[in-house]
N, C-alpha and C positions, 0 to 999 in steps of 0.2 A: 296277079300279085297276091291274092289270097291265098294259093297252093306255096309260093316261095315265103310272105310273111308263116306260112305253118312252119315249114323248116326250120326256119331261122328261128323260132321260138322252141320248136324243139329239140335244137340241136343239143343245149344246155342240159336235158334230159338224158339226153341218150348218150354227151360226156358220162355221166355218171351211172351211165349202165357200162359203160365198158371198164370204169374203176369198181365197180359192185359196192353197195351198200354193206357197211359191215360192221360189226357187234361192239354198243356204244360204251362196253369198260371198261377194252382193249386199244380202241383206236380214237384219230381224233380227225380234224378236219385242215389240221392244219400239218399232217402227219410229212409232206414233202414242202414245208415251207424253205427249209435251210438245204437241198441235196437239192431240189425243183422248184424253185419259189414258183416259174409261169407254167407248170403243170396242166393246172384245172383249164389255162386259156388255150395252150399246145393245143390240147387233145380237143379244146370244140373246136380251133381253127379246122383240125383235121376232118375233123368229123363233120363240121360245113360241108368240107372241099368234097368228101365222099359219098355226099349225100346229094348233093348237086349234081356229080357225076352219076351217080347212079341211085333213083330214087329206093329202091328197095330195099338197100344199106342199113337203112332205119330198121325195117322188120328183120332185119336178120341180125340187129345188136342187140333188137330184144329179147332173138331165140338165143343167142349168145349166154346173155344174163342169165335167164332162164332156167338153161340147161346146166350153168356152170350153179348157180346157188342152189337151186333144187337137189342136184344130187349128192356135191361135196357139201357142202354144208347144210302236132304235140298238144301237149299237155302241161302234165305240172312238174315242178320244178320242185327240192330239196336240197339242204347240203349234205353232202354226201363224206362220211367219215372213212379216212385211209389210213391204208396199211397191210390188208391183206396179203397174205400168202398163198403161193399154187401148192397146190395138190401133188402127192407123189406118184399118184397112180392116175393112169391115162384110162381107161377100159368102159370100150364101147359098149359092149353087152353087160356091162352091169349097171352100165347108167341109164341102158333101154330100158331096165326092169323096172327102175325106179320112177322114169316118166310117165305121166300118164296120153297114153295114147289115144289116137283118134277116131279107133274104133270102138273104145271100151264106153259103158254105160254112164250117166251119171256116177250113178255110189261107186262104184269102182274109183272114178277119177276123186273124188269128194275125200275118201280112206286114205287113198295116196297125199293127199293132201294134210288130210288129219295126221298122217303118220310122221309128217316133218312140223306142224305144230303151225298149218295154214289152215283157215276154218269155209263156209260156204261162202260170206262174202269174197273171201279172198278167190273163191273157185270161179266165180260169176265176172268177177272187176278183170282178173291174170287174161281171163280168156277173152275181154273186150280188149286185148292186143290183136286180134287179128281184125283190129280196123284197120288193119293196114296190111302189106306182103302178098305172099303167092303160097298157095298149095299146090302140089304132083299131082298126076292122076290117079296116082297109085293111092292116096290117102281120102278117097272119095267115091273110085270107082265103083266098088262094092254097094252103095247103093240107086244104081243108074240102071241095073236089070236084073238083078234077081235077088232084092235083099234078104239077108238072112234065108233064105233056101224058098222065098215066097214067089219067085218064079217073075216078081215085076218088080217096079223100083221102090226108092222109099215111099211108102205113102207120103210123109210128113215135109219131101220135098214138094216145092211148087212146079205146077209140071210143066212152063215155058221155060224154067229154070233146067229142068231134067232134061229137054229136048236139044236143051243148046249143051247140057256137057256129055250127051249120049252123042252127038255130033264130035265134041272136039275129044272125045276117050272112047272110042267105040273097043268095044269088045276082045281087037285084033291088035290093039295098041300097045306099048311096050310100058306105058304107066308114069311116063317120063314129060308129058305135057304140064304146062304149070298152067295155073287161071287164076283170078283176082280171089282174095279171101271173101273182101267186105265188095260186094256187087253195088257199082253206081256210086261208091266214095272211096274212088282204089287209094289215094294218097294223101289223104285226111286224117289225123287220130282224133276220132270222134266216136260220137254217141249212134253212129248208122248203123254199126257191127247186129247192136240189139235190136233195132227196128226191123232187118233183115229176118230176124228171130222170129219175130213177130206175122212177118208175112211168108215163115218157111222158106226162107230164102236160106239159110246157116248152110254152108257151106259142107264142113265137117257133119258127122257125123255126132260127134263129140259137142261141138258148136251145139247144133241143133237140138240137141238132146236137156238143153240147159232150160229150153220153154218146152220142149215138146212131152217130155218128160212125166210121171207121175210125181215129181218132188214140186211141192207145193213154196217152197225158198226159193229154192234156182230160179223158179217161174215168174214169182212176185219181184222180184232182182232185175229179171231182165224186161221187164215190164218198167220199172221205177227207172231203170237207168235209160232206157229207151224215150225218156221224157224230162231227166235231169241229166244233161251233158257234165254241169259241173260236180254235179254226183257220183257221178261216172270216174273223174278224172280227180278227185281230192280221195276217190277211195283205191283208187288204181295206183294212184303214189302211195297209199298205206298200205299197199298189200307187196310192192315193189320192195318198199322197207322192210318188209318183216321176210322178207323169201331172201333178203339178201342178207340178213340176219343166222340164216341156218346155219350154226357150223363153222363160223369163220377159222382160218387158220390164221393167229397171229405171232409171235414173239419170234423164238426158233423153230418154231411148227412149220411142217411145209418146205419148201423152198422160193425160190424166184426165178422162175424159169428165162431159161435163154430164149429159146423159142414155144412163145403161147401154146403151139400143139402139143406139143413132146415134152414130156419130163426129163430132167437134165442129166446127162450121162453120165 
């Protein structure tokens, strides 16, 4: 009951990841009340039923989010202001350039951040989403045998943890295996992600890099949230709000796309 009560509480969040937070001059909250009055309830019915069916739904609404306010423009709840508009251009390699990846170093990822106008809280709280989801093997492998050209694995990984993903991504693998983010609280949006941190368990590279790191902020963050769950989760909806802030398209800006993926012909 504690795994289904999480859902159910978070579903209401993650309706409003899939309408995106967006920019409080232009839009309002009540933006489909007369075209959609039962809008905001549609979409968590839906988003229930989806999540029921398939638990990892949740992590992929929130690469969703993510990936969509980062580049164009449970837990805790908000209301969330509508009206955005899609984007006219679809392009994959330019929004890779723009994410920060999960090989790159802290300051790397931190700049990328700064450069949209999210600061180190926000870097610390964004990335305690992967208490929840699955990673590739591909986005890991690299440090399981010969990190960085040092011929063994990461140091900074724990090495029962290194044993068991050099077993399930060996060497000869196509990089295509997925494995839990948050090890021992796969389907929880919690405060585990950072304790992981804490015992070199971080998964990513990127993850780990937030304690392992020489940045004395990340460290003290993932330390403080590692012991304040609701710390954690009142700062992860502020930092939700402000990424979904970036850039909104609203009036005749943009369009409305027919189909989510594709921009309209």
């Amino acid at each position: 009951m504690k795994r289904s009560s999480c859902y159910n509480g978070y579903s209401l969040f993650l309706t409003m990841l899939m309408l995106c937070v967006v920019s409080r001059s232009q839009l309002t909250t009540d933006f489909y009340s007369t075209t959609c009055p039962n809008l905001l309830q549609i979409v968590r019915r839906e988003v229930q039923k989806a999540i029921k069916f398939e638990t990892r739904m949740a992590a992929s609404l929130i690469r969703l989010h993510f990936h969509d306010c980062f580049v164009d423009s449970g837990g805790k709840s908000w209301r969330v202001l509508l009206g955005r508009r899609d984007g006219l251009v679809a392009n994959q390699t330019g929004a890779n350039a723009k994410l920060p990846s999960p090989f790159e170093d802290v300051d790397t990822i931190i700049n990328k951040f700064a450069a949209v106008g999210l600061n180190i809280i926000d870097v610390v709280a964004l990335s305690g989403a992967h208490t929840i989801g699955l990673a590739r093997c591909a986005t890991f492998n690299n440090r399981l045998f010969n990190f960085s050209g040092t011929g063994a694995p990461d140091s900074t990984m724990e090495s029962s943890m290194v044993s068991d993903l050099q077993n399930l991504c060996p060497l000869t693998d196509d990089g295509n295996k997925t494995t839990v983010l948050d090890r021992n609280s796969t389907d929880l949006f919690d405060n585990h992600y950072f304790q992981n941190l804490l015992n070199n368990k971080g998964l990513l590279s990127s993850d780990q890099e937030l304690f392992s790191s020489t940045n004395l902020t990340t460290k003290a963050l993932v330390q403080t949230y590692s012991t304040n769950q609701n710390l954690f989760l009142n700062d992860f909806a502020n930092s939700m709000i402000k990424m979904g802030n970036i850039s909104p398209l609203t009036g005749s800006s943009g369009e409305i796309r027919k189909k989510c993926s594709v921009v309209n012909s």
